[in-house]
TORTI-875661 format. One record per residue (C-alpha): residue number from 1; residue in one letter; z, x, y. Coordinates in Angstrom, 2 decimals. Layout:
N
<atom pos="NUM" code="A" up="Z" east="X" north="Y"/>
...
//
This chain:
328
<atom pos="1" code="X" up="-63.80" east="34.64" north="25.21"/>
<atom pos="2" code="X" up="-63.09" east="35.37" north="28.99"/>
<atom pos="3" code="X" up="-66.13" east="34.38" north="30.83"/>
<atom pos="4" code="X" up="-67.52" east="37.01" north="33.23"/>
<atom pos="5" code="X" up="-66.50" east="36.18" north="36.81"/>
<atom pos="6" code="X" up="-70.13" east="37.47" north="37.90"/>
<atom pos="7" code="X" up="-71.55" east="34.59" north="35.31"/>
<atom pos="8" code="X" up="-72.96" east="31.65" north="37.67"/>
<atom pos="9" code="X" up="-73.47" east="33.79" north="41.07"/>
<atom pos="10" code="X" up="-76.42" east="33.73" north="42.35"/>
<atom pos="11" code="X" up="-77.98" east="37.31" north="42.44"/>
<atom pos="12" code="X" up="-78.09" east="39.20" north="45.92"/>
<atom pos="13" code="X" up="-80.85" east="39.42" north="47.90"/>
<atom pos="14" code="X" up="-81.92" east="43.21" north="48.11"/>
<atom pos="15" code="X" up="-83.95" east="42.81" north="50.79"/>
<atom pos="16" code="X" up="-83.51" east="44.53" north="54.19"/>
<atom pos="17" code="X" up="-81.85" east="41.76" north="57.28"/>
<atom pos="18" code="X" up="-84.44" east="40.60" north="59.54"/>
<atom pos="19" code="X" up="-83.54" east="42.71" north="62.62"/>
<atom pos="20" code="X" up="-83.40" east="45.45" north="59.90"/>
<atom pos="21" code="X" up="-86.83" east="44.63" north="59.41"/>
<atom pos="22" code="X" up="-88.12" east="44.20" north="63.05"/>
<atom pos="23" code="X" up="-86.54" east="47.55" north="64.00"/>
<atom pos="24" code="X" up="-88.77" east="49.44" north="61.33"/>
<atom pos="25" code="X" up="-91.83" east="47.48" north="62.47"/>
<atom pos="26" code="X" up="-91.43" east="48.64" north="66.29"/>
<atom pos="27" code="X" up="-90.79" east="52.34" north="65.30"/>
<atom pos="28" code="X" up="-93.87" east="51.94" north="63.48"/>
<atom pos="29" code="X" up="-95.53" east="50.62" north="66.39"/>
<atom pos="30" code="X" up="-93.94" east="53.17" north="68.41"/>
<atom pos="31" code="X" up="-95.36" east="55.97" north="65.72"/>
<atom pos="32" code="X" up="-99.10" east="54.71" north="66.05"/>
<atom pos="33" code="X" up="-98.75" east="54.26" north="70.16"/>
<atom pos="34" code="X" up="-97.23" east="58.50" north="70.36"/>
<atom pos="35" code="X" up="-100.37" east="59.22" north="67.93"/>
<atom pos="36" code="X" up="-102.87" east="57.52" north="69.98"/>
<atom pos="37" code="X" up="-101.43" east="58.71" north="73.18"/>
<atom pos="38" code="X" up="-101.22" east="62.98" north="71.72"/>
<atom pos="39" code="X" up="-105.21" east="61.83" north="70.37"/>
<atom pos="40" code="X" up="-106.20" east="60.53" north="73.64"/>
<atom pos="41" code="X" up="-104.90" east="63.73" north="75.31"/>
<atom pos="42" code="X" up="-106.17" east="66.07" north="72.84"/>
<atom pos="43" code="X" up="-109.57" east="64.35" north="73.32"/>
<atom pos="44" code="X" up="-109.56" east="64.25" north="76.97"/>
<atom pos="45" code="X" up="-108.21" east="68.47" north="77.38"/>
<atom pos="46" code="X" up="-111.05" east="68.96" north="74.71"/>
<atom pos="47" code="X" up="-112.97" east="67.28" north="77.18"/>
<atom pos="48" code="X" up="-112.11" east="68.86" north="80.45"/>
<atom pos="49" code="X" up="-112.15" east="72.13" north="79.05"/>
<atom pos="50" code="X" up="-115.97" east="71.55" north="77.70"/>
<atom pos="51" code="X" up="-116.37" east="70.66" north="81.59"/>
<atom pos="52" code="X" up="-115.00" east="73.24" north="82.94"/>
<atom pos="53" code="X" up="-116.47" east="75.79" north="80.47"/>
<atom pos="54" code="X" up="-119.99" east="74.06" north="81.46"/>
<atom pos="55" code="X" up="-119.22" east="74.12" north="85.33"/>
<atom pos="56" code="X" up="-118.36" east="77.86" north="85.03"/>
<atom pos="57" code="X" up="-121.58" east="78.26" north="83.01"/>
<atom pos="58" code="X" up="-123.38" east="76.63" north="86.03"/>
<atom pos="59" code="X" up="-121.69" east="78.36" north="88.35"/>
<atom pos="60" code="X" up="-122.51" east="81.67" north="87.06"/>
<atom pos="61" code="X" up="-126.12" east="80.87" north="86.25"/>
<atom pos="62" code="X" up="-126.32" east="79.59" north="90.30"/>
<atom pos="63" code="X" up="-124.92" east="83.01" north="91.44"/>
<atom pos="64" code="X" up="-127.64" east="84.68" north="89.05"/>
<atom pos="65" code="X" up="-130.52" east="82.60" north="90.32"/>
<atom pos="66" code="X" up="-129.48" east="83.10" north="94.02"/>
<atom pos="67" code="X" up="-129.54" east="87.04" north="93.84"/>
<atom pos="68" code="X" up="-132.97" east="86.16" north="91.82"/>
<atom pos="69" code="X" up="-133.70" east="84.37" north="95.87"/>
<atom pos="70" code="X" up="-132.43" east="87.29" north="97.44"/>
<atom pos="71" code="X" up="-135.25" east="89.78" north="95.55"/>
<atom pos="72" code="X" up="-137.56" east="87.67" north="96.25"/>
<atom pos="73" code="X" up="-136.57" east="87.29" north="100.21"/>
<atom pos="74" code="X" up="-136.79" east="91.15" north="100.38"/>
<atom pos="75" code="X" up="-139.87" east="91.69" north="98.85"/>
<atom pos="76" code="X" up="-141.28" east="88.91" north="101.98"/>
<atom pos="77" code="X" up="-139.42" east="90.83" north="104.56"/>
<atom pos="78" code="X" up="-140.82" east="94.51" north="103.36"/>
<atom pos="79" code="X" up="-144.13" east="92.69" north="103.17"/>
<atom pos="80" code="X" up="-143.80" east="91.55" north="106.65"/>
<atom pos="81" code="X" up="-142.40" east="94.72" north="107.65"/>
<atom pos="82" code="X" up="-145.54" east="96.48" north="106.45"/>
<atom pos="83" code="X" up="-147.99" east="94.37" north="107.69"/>
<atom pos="84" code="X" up="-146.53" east="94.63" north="111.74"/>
<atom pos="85" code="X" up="-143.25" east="96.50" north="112.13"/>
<atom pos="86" code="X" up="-143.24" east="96.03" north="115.61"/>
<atom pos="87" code="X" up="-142.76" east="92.33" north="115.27"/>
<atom pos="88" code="X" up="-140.75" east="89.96" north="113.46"/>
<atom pos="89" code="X" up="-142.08" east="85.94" north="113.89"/>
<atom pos="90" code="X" up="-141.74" east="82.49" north="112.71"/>
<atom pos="91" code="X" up="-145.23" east="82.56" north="111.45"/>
<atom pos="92" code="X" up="-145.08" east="85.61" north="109.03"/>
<atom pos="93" code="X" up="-144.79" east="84.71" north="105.06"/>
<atom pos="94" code="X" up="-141.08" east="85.34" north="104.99"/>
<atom pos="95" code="X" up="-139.98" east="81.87" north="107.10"/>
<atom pos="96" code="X" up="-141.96" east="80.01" north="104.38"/>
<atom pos="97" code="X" up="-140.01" east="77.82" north="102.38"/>
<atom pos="98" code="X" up="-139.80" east="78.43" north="98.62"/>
<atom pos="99" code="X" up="-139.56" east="75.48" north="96.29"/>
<atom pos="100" code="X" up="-138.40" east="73.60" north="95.06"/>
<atom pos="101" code="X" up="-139.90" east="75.27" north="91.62"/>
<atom pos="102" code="X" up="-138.43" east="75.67" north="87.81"/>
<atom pos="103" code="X" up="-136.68" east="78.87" north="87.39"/>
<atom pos="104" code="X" up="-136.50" east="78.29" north="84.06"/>
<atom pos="105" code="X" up="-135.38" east="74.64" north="82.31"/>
<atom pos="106" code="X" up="-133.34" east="72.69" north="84.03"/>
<atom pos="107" code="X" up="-132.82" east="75.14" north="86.88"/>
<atom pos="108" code="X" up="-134.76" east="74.56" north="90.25"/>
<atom pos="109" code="X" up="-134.15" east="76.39" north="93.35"/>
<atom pos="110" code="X" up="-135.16" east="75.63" north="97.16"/>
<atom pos="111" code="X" up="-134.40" east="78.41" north="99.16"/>
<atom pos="112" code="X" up="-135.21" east="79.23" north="103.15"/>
<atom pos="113" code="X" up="-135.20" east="82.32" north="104.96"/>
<atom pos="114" code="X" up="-133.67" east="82.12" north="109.19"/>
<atom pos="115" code="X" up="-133.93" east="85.19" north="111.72"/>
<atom pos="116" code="X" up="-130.30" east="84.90" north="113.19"/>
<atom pos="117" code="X" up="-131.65" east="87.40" north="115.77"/>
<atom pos="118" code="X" up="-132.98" east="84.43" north="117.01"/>
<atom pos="119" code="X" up="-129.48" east="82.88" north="118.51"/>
<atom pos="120" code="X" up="-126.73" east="83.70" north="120.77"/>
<atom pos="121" code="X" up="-124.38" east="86.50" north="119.05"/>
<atom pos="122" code="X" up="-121.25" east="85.34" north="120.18"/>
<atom pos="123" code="X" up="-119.77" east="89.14" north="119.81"/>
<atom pos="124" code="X" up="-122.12" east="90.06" north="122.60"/>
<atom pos="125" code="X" up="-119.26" east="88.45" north="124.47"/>
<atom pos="126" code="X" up="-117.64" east="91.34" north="124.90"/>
<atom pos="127" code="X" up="-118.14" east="95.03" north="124.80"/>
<atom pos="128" code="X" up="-117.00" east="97.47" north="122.80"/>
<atom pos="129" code="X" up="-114.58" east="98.57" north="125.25"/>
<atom pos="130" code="X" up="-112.75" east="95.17" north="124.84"/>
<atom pos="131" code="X" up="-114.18" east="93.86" north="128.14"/>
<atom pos="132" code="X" up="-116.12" east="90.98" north="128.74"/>
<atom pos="133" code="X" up="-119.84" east="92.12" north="129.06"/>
<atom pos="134" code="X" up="-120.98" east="89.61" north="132.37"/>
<atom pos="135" code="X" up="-124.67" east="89.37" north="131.36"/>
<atom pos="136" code="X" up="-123.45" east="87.43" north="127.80"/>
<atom pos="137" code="X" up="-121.13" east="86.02" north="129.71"/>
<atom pos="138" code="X" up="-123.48" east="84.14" north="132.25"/>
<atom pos="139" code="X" up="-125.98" east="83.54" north="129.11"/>
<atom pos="140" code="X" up="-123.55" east="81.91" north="127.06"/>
<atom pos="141" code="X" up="-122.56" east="79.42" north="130.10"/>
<atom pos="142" code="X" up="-126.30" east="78.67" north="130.78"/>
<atom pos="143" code="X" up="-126.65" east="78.16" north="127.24"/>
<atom pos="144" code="X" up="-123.59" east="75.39" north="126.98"/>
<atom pos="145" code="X" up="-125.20" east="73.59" north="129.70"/>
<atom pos="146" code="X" up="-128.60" east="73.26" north="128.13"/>
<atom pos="147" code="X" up="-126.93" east="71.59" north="125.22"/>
<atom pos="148" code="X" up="-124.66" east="68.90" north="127.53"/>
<atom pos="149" code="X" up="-121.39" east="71.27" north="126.94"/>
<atom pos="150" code="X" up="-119.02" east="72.97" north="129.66"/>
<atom pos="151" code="X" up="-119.50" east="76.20" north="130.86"/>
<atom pos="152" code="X" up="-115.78" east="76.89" north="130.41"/>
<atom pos="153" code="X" up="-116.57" east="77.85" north="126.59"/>
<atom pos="154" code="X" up="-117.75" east="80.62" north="127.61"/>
<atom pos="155" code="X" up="-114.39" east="82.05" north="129.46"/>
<atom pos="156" code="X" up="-112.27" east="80.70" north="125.89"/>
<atom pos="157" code="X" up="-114.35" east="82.83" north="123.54"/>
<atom pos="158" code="X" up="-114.63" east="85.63" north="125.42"/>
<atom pos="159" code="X" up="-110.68" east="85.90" north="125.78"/>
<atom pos="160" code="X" up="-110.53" east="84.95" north="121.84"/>
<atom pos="161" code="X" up="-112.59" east="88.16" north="121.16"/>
<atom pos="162" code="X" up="-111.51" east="90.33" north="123.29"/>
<atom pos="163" code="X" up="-108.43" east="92.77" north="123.61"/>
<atom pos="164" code="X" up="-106.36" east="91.56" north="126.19"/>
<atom pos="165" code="X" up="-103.79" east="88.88" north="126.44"/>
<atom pos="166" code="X" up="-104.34" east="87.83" north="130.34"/>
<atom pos="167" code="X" up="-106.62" east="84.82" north="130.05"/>
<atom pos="168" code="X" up="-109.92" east="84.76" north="132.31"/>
<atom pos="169" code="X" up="-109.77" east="83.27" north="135.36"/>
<atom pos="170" code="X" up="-111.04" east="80.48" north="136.33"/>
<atom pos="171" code="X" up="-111.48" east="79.71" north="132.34"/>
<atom pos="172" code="X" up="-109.72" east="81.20" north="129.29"/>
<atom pos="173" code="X" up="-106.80" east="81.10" north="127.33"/>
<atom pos="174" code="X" up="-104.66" east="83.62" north="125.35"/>
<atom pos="175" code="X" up="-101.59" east="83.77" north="123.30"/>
<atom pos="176" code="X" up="-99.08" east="81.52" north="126.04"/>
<atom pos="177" code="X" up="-102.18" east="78.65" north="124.99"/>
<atom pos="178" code="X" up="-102.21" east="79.23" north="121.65"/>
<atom pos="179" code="X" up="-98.84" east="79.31" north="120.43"/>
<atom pos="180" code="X" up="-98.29" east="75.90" north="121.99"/>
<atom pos="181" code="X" up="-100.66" east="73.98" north="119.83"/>
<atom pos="182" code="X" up="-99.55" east="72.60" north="116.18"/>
<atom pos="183" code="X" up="-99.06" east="74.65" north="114.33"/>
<atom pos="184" code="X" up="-98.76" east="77.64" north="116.47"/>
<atom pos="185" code="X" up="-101.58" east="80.44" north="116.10"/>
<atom pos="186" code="X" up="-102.61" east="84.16" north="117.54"/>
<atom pos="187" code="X" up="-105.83" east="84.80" north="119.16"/>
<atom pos="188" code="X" up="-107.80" east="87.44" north="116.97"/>
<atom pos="189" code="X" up="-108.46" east="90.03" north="119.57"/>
<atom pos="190" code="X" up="-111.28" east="91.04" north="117.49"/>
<atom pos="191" code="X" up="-114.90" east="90.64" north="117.04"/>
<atom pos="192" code="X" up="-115.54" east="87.33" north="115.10"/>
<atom pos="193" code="X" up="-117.46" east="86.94" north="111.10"/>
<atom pos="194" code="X" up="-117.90" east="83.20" north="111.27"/>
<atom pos="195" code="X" up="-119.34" east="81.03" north="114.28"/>
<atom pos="196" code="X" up="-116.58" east="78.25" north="112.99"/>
<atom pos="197" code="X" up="-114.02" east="80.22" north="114.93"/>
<atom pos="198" code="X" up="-115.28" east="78.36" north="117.63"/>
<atom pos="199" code="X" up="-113.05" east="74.94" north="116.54"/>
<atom pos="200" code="X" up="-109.82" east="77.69" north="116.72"/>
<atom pos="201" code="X" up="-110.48" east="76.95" north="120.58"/>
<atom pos="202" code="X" up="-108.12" east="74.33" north="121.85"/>
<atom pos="203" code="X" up="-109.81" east="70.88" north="122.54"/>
<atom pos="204" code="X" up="-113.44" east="72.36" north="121.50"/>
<atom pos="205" code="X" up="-113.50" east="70.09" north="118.65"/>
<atom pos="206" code="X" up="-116.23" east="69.15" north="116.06"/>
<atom pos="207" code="X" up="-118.91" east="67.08" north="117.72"/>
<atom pos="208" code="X" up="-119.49" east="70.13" north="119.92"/>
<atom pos="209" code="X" up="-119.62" east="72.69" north="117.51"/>
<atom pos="210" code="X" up="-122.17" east="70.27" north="115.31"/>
<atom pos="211" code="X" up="-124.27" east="70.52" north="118.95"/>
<atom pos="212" code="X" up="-123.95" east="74.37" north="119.32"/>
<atom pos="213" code="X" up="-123.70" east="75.86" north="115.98"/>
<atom pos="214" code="X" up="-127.86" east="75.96" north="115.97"/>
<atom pos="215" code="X" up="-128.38" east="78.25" north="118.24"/>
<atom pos="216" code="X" up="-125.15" east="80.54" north="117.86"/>
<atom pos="217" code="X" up="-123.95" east="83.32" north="114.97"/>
<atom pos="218" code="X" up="-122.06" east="86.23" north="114.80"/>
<atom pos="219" code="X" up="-123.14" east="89.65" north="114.22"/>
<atom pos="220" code="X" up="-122.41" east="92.79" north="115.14"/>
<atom pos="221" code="X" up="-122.08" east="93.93" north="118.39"/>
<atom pos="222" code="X" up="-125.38" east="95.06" north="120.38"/>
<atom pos="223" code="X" up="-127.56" east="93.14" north="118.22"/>
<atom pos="224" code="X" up="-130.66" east="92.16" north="120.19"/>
<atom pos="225" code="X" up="-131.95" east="89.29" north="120.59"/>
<atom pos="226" code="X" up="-135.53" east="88.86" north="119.20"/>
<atom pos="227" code="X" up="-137.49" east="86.53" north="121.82"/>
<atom pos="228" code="X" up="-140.24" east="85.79" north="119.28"/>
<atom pos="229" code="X" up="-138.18" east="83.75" north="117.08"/>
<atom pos="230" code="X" up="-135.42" east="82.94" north="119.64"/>
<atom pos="231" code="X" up="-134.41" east="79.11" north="120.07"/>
<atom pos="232" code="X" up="-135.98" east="77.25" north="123.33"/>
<atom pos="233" code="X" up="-132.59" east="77.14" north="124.73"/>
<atom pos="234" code="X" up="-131.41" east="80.71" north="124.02"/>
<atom pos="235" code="X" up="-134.50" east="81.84" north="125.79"/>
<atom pos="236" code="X" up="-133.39" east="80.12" north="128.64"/>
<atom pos="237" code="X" up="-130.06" east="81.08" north="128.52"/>
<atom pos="238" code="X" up="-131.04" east="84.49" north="129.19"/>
<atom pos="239" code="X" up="-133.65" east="83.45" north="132.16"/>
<atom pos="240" code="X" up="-130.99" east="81.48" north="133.63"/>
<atom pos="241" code="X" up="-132.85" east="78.47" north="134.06"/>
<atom pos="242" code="X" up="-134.95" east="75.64" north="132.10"/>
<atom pos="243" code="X" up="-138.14" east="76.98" north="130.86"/>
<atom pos="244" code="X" up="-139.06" east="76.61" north="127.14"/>
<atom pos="245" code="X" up="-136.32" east="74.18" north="126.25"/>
<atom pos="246" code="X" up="-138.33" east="71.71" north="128.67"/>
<atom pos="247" code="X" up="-141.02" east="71.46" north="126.37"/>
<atom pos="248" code="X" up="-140.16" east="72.57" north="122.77"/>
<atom pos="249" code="X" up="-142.81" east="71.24" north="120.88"/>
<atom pos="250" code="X" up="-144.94" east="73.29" north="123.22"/>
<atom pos="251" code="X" up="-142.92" east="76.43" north="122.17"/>
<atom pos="252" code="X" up="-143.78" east="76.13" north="118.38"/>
<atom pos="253" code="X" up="-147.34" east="75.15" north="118.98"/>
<atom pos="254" code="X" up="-148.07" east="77.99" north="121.11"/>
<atom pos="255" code="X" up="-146.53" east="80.49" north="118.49"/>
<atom pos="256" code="X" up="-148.13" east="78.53" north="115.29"/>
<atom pos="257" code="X" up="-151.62" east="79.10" north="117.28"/>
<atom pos="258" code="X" up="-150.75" east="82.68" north="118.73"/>
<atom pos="259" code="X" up="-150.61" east="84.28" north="114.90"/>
<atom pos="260" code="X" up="-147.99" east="87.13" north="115.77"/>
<atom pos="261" code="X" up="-145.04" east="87.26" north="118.34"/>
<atom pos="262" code="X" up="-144.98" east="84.69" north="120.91"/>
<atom pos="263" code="X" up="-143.36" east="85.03" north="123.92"/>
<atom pos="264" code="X" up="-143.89" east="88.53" north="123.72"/>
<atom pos="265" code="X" up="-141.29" east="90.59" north="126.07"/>
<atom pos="266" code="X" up="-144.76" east="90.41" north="128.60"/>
<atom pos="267" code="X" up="-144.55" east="86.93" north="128.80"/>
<atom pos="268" code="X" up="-141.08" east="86.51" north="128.91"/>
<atom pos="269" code="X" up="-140.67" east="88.76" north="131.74"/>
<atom pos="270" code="X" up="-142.99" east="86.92" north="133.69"/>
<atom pos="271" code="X" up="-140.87" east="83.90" north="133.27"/>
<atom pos="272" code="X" up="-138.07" east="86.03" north="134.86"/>
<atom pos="273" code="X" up="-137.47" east="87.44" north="138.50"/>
<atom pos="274" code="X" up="-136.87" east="90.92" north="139.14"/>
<atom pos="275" code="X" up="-133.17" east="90.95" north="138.89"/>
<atom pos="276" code="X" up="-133.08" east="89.28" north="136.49"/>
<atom pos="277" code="X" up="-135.12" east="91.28" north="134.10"/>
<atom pos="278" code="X" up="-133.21" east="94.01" north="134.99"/>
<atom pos="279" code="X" up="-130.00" east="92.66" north="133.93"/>
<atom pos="280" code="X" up="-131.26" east="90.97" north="130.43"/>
<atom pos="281" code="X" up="-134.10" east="93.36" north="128.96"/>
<atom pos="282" code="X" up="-131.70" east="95.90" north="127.53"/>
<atom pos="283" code="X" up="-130.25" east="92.54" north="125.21"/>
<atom pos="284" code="X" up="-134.13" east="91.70" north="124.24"/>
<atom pos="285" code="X" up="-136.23" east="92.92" north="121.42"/>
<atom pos="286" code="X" up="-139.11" east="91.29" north="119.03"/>
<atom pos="287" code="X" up="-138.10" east="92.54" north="115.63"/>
<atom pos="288" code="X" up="-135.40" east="91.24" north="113.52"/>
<atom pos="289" code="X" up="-132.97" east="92.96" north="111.02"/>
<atom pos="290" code="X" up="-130.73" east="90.20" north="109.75"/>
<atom pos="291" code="X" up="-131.68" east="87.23" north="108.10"/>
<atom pos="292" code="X" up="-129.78" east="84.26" north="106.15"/>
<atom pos="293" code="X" up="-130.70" east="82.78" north="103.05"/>
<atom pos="294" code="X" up="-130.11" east="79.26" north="102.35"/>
<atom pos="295" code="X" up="-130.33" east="79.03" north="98.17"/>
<atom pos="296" code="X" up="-130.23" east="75.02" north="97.01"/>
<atom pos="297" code="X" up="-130.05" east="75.35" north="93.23"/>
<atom pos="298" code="X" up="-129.55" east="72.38" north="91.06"/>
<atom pos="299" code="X" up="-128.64" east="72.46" north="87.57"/>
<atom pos="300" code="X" up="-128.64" east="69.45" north="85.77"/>
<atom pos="301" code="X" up="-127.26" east="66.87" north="87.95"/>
<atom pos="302" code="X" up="-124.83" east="69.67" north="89.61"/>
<atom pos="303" code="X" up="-126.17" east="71.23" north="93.47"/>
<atom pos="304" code="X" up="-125.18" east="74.29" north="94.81"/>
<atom pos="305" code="X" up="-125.92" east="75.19" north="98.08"/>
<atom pos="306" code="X" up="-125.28" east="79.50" north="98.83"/>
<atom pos="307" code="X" up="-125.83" east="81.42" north="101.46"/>
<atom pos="308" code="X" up="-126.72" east="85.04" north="101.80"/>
<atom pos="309" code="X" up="-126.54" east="87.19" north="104.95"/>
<atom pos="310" code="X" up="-129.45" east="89.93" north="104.56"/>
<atom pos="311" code="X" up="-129.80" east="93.26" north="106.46"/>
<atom pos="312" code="X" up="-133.02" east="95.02" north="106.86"/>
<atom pos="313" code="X" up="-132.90" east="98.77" north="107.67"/>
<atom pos="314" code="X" up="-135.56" east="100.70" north="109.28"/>
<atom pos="315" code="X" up="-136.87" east="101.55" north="106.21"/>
<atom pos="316" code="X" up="-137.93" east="98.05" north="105.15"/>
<atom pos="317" code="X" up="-134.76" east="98.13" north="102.77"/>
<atom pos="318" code="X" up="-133.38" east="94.55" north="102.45"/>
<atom pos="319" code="X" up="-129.41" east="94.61" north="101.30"/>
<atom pos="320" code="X" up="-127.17" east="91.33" north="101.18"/>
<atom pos="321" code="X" up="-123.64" east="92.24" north="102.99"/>
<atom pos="322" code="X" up="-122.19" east="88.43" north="102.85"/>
<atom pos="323" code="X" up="-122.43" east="85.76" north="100.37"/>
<atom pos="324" code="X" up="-120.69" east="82.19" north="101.03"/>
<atom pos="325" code="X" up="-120.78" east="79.07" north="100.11"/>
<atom pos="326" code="X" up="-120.77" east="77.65" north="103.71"/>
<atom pos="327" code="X" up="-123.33" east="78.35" north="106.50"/>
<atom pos="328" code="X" up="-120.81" east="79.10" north="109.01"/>
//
């Protein structure tokens, strides 16, 4: 019998090589690491979307409870109204704070009304003819150097506003300024919306605008000033010298104990000469018809802080016309 030539050989080893073997076991690694990786992501979009969802929830709900601040604003200003519409002061219910209080669970609002009739409108700059209007003019410098700031201000927002390109003299600047800085930029030529036009001016920069943007706003052209809730220094921007600003705690005692409007146009023009009064009363008043609402609604552990510009008509109708999410 032939013997087998396989007879006596060891049998093979089936099994895989070893590099054979350490290639499977990193694509296996590899397998679990992609999984983890597309569950990590999965979890986190899940995630952010469930944020964002809840953020737009908020934000909605904030909108919601700020027109809820708005009714109630109106119904204190028609109140007011009713009580003495020939007066519009600091001491009437509408300048009380609201809040902080539950709107409903979780949801608290803080909300303050301000007379803006009681700053500088920085549209009263110019007239509606496009010309600087010298009486707003003169106020606004008087008013920059109550507050420590140059008078030249005055000149730069005047030619920012109005319709000319010749820059005032001895202070101003108009396009040949403008498109010099980085990047290059147009004056308007146009009544402003936002007091923060002011940092547009070249050089004016922030720390002055923090020290002016109290007592300044813009609104619509021949606005009045209201000198029962106007600021110290705007009063005295108008007289042309230092008056009430000298002793502003004086100021708010004298209209917390006078119960109504305080100075009254009386007692203002007594703090003025002749000329004086002549030039400025046309600009003065002592009611109010716009008003901003500052709304500070927190949700949760989420703030919002919204701002509504109110109008008042004659008929004690109160009407937002801005909303924004910034004062200025």
């Amino acid at each position: 019998m032939r013997r087998s030539p396989l007879r006596g050989v060891r049998a093979r080893d089936h099994r895989p090589p070893r590099a054979q073997r350490g290639i499977a076991l990193l694509v296996a690694i590899l397998l679990v690491a992609l999984g983890t990786i597309l569950a990590a992501a999965i979890a986190y979009e899940n995630a952010m979307t469930f944020r964002r969802g809840a953020a737009t929830y908020a934000f909605d709900q904030a909108l919601l409870v700020q027109e809820g601040a708005e009714a109630l604003a109106a119904y204190g200003l028609r109140l007011a109204q009713k009580s003495d519409p020939q007066h519009t002061y600091a001491s009437e219910g509408w300048a009380q704070p609201v809040g902080p209080l539950e709107v409903v669970p979780g949801v608290m609002l803080s909300a303050q009304l301000e007379d803006l009739q009681g700053r500088f409108n920085l549209n009263s700059l110019v007239r509606q003819d496009g010309t600087p209007d010298p009486v707003a003019v003169s106020a606004f410098q008087q008013l920059l150097a109550v507050l420590g700031l140059e008078p030249k201000w005055a000149g730069y927002m005047a030619d920012w506003i109005d319709r000319d390109i010749v820059p005032s003299i001895p202070d101003g600047a108009e396009d040949s300024v403008y498109m010099g800085q980085t990047p290059p930029y147009r004056t308007p030529n146009r009544y402003i919306t936002s007091t923060s036009e002011l940092l547009a001016l070249p050089g004016f920069g922030r720390d002055r605008y923090v020290a002016l943007a109290p007592y300044v706003t813009a609104l619509p052209y021949g606005v009045k000033l209201n000198v029962c809730t106007a600021k110290a220094a705007v009063l005295d921007a108008f007289l042309g010298h230092g008056d009430f600003s000298s002793d502003v705690d004086g100021l708010a005692k004298n209209r917390a104990s006078a119960n109504g409007c305080f100075p009254k146009l009386s007692d203002y023009q007594a703090a003025a000469d002749s000329a004086t009064w002549s030039r400025i009363s046309p600009k003065l008043q002592m009611t109010s018809s716009y008003f901003r609402l500052t709304s500070l609604i927190t949700i949760g552990s989420t703030e919002f802080n919204l701002y509504s510009l109110l109008l008042q008509d004659p008929t004690g109708q109160v009407r937002p016309i801005l909303r924004s999410y910034t004062p200025d």
